[in-house]
Structures are given as structure tokens and as C-alpha cells.
N, C-alpha and C positions, 0 to 999 in steps of 0.2 A: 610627598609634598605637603608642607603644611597647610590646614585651613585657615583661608583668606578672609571670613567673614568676620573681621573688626572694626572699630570706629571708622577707617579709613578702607575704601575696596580697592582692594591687591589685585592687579592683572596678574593672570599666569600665560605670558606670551609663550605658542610655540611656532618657530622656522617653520610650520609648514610649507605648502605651496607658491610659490608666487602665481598666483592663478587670476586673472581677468575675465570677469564675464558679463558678455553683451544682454542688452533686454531680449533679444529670442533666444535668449536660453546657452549660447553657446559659449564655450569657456574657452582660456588659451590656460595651459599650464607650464610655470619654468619649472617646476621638480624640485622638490623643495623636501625635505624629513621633520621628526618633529621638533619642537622646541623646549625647552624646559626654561624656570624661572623661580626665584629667589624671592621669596615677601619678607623672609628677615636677613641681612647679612650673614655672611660665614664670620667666624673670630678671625680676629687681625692674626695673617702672619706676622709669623717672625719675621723683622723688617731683616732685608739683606743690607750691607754697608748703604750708609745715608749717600742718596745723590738728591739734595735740594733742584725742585723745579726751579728751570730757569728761561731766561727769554731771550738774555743776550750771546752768542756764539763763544765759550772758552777758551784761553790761550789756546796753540800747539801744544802737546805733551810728548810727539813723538817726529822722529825723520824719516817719518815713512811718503814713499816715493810712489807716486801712481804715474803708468807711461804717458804722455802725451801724445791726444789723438782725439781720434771721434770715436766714441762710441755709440751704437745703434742697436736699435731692436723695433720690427714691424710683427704686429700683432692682428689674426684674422679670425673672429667669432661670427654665429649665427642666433640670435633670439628672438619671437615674437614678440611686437608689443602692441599694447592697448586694445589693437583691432584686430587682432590674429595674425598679424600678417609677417611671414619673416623676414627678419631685416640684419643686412651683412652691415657687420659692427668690424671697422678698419680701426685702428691707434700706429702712430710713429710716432716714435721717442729718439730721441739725443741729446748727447752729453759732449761740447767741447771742453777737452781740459787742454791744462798748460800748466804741467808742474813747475812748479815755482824754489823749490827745496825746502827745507826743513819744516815740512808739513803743513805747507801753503800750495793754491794751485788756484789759477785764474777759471772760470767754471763760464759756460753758456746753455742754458738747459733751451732745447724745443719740443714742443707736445701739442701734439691734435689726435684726439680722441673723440669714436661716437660709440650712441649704446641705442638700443630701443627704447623708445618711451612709451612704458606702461601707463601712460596716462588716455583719456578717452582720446585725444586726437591720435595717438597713433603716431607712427614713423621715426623718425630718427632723433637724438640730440645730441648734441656734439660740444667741446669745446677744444679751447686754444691757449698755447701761454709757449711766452719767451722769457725770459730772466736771462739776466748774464752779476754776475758778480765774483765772490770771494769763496771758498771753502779752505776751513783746516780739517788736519785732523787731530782727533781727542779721543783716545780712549777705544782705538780702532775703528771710529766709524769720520770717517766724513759729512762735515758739516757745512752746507753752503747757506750762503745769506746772499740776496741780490735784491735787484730791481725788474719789475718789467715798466709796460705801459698804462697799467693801472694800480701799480703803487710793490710794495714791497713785498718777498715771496724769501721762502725758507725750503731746502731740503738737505737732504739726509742717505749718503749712499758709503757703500763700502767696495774696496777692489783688489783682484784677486785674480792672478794668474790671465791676465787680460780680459776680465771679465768684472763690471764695474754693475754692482747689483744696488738698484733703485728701492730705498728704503721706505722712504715719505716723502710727499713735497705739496706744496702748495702756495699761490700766489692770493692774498689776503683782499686783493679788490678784483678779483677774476669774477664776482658772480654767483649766482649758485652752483653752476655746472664747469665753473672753472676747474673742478674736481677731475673730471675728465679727461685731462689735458696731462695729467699725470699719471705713470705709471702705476700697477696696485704692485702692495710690500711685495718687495722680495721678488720684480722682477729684472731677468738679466740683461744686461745690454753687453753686444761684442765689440772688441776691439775691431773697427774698421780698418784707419790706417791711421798714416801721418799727418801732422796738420797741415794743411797749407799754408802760405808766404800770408794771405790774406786775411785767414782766419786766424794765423797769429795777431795778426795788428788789429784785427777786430777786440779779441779780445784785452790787450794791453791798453786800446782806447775807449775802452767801456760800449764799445758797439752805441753810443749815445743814450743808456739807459742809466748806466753805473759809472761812477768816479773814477779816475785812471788810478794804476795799480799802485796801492801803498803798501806798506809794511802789515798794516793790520786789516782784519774783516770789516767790509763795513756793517754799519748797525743793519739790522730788517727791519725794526720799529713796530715789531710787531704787539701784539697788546696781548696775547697769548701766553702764561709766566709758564705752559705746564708744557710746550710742545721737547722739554729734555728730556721728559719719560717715555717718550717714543723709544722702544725699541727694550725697554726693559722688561723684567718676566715675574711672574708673582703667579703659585699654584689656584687651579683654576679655581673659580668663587670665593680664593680666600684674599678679595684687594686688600693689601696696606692700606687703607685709607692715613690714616696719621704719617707715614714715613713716607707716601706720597705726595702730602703736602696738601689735602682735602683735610674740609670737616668727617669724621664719623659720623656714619649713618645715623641719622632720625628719621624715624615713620612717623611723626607728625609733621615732617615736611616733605616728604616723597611717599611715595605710596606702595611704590618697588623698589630695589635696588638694581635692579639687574633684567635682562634677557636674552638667553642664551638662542642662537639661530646657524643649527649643526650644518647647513648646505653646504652656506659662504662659510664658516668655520669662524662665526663668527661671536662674541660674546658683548652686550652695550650696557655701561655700566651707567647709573645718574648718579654725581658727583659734586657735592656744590663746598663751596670755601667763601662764609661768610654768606652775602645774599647772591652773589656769582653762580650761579649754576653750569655745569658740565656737561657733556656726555663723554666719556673714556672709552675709547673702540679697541677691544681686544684680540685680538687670533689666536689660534691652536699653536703652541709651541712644541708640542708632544712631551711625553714622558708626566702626563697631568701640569700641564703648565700654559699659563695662555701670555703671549708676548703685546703688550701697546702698540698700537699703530698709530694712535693717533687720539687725541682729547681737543673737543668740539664746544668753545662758548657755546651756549646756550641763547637767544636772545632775549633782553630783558624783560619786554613785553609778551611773552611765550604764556600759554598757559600754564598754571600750577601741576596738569596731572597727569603722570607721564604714561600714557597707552601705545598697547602695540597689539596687533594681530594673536588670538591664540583660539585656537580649537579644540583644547585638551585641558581638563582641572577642576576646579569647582568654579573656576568663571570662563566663560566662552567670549570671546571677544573678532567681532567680525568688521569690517574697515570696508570703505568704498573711497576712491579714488578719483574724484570730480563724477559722480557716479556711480562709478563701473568699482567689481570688485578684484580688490589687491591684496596682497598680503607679503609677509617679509619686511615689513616698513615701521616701523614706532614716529611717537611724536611726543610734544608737549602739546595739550590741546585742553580747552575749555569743558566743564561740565555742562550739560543741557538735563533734559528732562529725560526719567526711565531710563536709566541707564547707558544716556546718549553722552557724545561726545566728539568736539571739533575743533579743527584747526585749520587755518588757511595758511598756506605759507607767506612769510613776508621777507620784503624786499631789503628790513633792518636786520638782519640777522637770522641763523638758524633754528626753526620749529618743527622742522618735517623732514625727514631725512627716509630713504630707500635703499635698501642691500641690494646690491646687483647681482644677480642670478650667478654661480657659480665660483664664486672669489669672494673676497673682503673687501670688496671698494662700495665705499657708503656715500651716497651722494646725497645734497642736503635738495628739497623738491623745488621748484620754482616759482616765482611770487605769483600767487593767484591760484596755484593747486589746492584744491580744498582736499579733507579729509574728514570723513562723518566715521565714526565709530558706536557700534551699541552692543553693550554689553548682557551675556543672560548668564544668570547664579543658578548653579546648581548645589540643593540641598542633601544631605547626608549624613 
């Protein structure tokens, strides 16, 4: 890894531990390996055929048929949090479809999810999201655009032998934890059954959220231009930036590029276009290849410099978490003095964001969560 000591100090984040620890000493530990990190970009791949980011949902391209029905999936995990204490982490997902033919299908998503919160209070946190709207498909994957009760929401699933697998999703006024509420990539839902007389007409009448059924999607409205690279693949550390539709790295304007976090399989890239700033959430695709999951506005008021946890390199970088200490987590946060560094989370937008123990599901922290970071150089 190269040395970091130049005008601007380079984190070398690594995934270690997610680890919390109280003032008497005692620690919880999620299991975490190490991390590696990038202070200069890899050269551009070679871009693969051009797919401009985009915001609005693309015609149909094909007549591909998905069954109508419900599909389902209950999900049952265990992880400490904040205070030690373990905590039964439940999620139920659903999917009403109503193929429509030639690559339309009337869509109702349900999701409530909880996880531990590593934060000092300790215990549960949970969220919720309904949507119902429109998906086509384009290019084999399914694209839905809806509504819920806090504004408009977008996912992303493909289906396959009665099995209808949950790509990305998310509802743009759910919150921080709205996140939650959605399945992480690539999980499966099964074909339950048939619809019912009711849940047909629910969905044909917009369930009161969404427009009744037209010809075309309706809009998301979403203000996100980059959420079409979801799902695309790029050899790991080497981002297209250009064929992505980003400015090319400058280290007079970030200070990293990148930090790789092996647990969650996860890689977070800072990406800005113009004065816009990013984060791009990448995963393991195998065969050296890391697949998008997902690219995260930045909030505008965020701090310039973007820190995360590392324990390994010529810079050590340790994080506390309203206190207590955390790790697995990056931010955008403020310089301070000797090598400190901080960020509160806010209620405008994402600044603090958490890898969840065991998966790829990054959730952005909750307004009020602080985060103190200080860094120590080692020379050589």
C-alpha cells in the first residue's frame, strides 16, 4: 500500500471488527476481517458498452412474463448491539405482482425490518415501507417505480423459475432507517400463491398510493440520475469513473477513493459529478469483479473528509459512536484538532452511514448520532 503522507492525509480504512465498547472495559464484537484502501485510484477500465446513468425507468425491451402472485420471504438473524446485548433481528418482505404482458406488471412491495443498534442506547431498530406502483422489464431485470406514504420509491428485482430475487430498493422519504425495510441484494423471495380476487383490485386501483393502471410507469421523481448502475460490474478497484458518468478522481478534492470492508463483502467508493458528491456501494461479484448496489447522494452540508475506521497502515484511524466504540462505519465529517474528526448525522441528508454485520446492507446513521474519529501516523 502506498504512503499516505501528502498534502492531504489519506485513511487507510480496514473492515475490521464491528466492535463496541462500554466504559468498564467490556466489548461486544460483530466479527469483522481486515480492510484494505486505495489513496490513488486504479486506471480506468476499459469501459464496457456505454449505459448512461439514468433516473427515469426505460421503455420495455422484452415480453418477458413473470407469474402472478405473492411472493414472500421471512428472514431470522441474531446480533448484539450497543450494550451487549443480543437482539433477534425479524424482516418480512413481499412482492404482489400482476403481470400485465409485454413487460409490464402492476407491483406492491411490503417490508418491515429490524437490526441491533450499535449505537450507545442499545436494542432494536426497525423500519417500514409500502409502495405499490408500475415495473417493466429492460434488459432482464425489473424495474419498478411507485409510491408509498412518504413520497416516491424505486426497486429493482429479477424472476426466475418462481423465484423472484430482490435486487435494490428504496423509498426516498422513508427516513434514515427506511433502508431497512428492504431486502439486502440478491435476496430470494418464493412464489407463495395466487393472487387474490382482492389483491387483484387493490392493485389495479393503486391501493390509494398510485395512479390507476396506464400504459406506461409512472414517474419516481426521484432526483438520484445514477440509481441505473445498480446492478452493473466493473473489475474490483478498477471504477469507470468517466463511463460511469462521475468526474475522475481528484485528491485535491477527496482524500481517498475508496474503502474496501471484506466481512459484508463490501467495497465504498466517494464519487462526485461536478460539486455533487456520491458514495457508490459495491459487492463481491467474484471471478475479481465487484457488482453496484447502490450510489448514495451525499448531503450537501456533509463534511469535506471522507473517514472510516482502519487499524492497519501508516494511518490508524479509531471512531466512537455517541461514545462507545464502533467500527465498519465511514463518513463525511469535519476536521478538528490533532488529528480528530467529526460528524453528526443529519436529518438533510446522508453523512454517516453503517455496514451491517454480515451482508451488504449499509444504512445511513440517524439524525443526532454523532461520530468522533482520531487519527494516529505511523512513520517509516
Amino acid at each position: 500500500m502506498q504512503k499516505l503522507l501528502l498534502s492531504t492525509l489519506v485513511l487507510a480504512l480496514a473492515g475490521c471488527q464491528v466492535t463496541v465498547k462500554s466504559q468498564d472495559g467490556t466489548a461486544t464484537t460483530y466479527g469483522l476481517g481486515p480492510t484494505k484502501t486505495s489513496s490513488t485510484p486504479a486506471p480506468e477500465a476499459t469501459p464496457a458498452p456505454a449505459t448512461a446513468p439514468v433516473s427515469a425507468i426505460s421503455p420495455a425491451t422484452s415480453n418477458q412474463a413473470i407469474p402472478s402472485g405473492l411472493y414472500s420471504a421471512q428472514l431470522q438473524t441474531q446480533h448484539k448491539d450497543g450494550k451487549g446485548k443480543l437482539q433477534n433481528e425479524v424482516s418480512k418482505y413481499s412482492y404482489l405482482v400482476e403481470d400485465l404482458g409485454g413487460g409490464r406488471a402492476l407491483v406492491k412491495f411490503i417490508g418491515e425490518g429490524s437490526a441491533a443498534d450499535p449505537g450507545g442506547f442499545g436494542g432494536l431498530m426497525s423500519g417500514e415501507a409500502q409502495a405499490i406502483g408500475f415495473a417493466v422489464y429492460n434488459k432482464g431485470v425489473w424495474q419498478f417505480s411507485g409510491k408509498s406514504e412518504d413520497g416516491p420509491c424505486e426497486a429493482r428485482f429479477t424472476s426466475d423459475n418462481n423465484t423472484l430475487k430482490h435486487l435494490s430498493g428504496r423509498c426516498s422519504g422513508a427516513g434514515n432507517w427506511g433502508d431497512l425495510a428492504w431486502p439486502r441484494a440478491n435476496t430470494p423471495l418464493k412464489f407463495v400463491r395466487a393472487l387474490q380476487a382482492s389483491e387483484r383490485s387493490m392493485l389495479q386501483t393503486g391501493g390509494g398510493m398510485a395512479p390507476r393502471a396506464a400504459s406506461t410507469p409512472a414517474s419516481s421523481g426521484s432526483t438520484n440520475p445514477y440509481l441505473g448502475l445498480i446492478g452493473k460490474t466493473f473489475p474490483h478497484w478498477d471504477l469507470p469513473y468517466k463511463s460511469f458518468g462521475f468526474d475522475a478522481f481528484n485528491s485535491k478534492l477527496d482524500n481517498i477513493n475508496g474503502a474496501e470492508m471484506p466481512e459484508g463483502k463490501v467495497t465504498v467508493y466517494a464519487v462526485r459529478k461536478g460539486s455533487a458528491r456520491y458514495v457508490l456501494i459495491a459487492g463481491t461479484a467474484g471471478n475479481g469483479t465487484d457488482r453496484v448496489l447502490d450510489v448514495r447522494p451525499v448531503a450537501p452540508a456533509a463534511g469535506k473528509h471522507f473517514v472510516a475506521v482502519s487499524e492497519e497502515g501508516d494511518v490508524a484511524t479509531s471512531c466512537t459512536l455517541n461514545g462507545k466504540r464502533v467500527s465498519q462505519v465511514f463518513a463525511y465529517a469535519q476536521p478538528g484538532k490533532r488529528g480528530s474528526y467529526s460528524a453528526t448525522a443529519s436529518g438533510k441528508g446522508e453523512n454517516v452511514w453503517l455496514v451491517q454485520p454480515g451482508g451488504t446492507q449499509v444504512i445511513a446513521l440517524r439524525q443526532g448520532e454523532k461520530l468522533v474519529c482520531t487519527q494516529t501516523v505511523f512513520s517509516g
